[in-house]
N, C-alpha and C positions, 0 to 999 in steps of 0.2 A: 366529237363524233367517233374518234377513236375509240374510244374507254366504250362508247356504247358496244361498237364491235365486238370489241375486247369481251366482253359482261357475254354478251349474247354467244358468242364462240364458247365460254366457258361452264355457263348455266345451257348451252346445249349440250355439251361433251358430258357433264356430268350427269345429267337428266337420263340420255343413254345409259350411262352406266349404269343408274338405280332401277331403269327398264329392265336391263337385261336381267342386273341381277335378283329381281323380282320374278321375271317371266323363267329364268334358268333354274333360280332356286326351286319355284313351287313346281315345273313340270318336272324338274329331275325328282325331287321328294314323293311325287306323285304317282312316276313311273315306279317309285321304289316301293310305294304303299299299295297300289294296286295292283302288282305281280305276283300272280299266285305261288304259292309256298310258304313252305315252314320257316319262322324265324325262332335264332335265340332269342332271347328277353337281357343278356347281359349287358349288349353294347351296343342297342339302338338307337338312343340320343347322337351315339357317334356316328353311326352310320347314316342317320337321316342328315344331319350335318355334312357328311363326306358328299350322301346322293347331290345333296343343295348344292357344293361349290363346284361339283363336276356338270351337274346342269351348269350353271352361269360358265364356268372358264368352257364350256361346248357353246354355249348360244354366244356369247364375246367373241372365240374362234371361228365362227359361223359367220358372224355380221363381217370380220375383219376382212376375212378370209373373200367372201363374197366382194367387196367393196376394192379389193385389192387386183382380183381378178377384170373386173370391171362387169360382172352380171348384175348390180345394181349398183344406188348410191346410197346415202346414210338416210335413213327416214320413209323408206319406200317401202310399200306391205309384201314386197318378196325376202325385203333386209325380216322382217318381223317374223315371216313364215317360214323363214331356212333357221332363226335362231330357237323357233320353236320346236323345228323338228331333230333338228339338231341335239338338243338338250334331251328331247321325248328318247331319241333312240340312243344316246347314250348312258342316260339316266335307265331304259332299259337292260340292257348290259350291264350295266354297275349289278342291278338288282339278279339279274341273275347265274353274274360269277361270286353272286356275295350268298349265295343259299346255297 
C-alpha cells in the first residue's frame, strides 16, 4: 500500500510539473506573439524559448508561492487561475522590455 502512495505522490508531483510547464510555456509564448510591435527576425527562436521558460518558472512561482501562503491548495481552480495569470502578465513584460 505504500508503493502505491508512493507512485501516486510522484505521478501527481510530476503531472503538475508538465501542467505548468505547458500552461506557462504556451501563455508566456503567447503573450510574446500577440504584443503589439516591431520585432527583429534575428533572434526569435531565442526569445520565444526565453518567453516559454519565464511563463512556466511565473506560473511554478505562482502555484508555490500561493500554496505556501495558504490562499489555496495544490489542484484547486484558483492554484490554475493565479499560475495562468501569472505567466500571462509576466510573459507580458518580457515582450515589452524585449521591443
Amino acid at each position: 500500500m505504500v508503493i502505491i502512495d508512493l507512485m501516486a505522490a510522484i505521478l501527481g508531483a510530476t503531472m503538475g510539473f508538465l501542467a505548468f510547464l505547458v500552461i506557462g510555456g504556451l501563455t508566456g509564448v503567447f503573450a510574446w506573439v500577440f504584443y503589439p510591435g516591431g520585432r527583429q527576425s534575428k533572434s526569435r527562436a531565442k526569445k520565444l524559448l526565453m518567453a516559454a521558460l519565464i511563463g512556466f518558472i511565473a506560473a511554478l512561482t505562482s502555484s508555490y508561492a500561493g500554496q505556501f501562503t495558504g490562499l489555496f491548495q495544490s489542484g484547486q481552480m484558483l492554484e490554475w487561475l493565479s499560475a495562468i495569470g501569472a505567466s500571462c502578465l509576466v510573459g507580458s513584460l518580457y515582450a515589452a522590455m524585449s521591443h
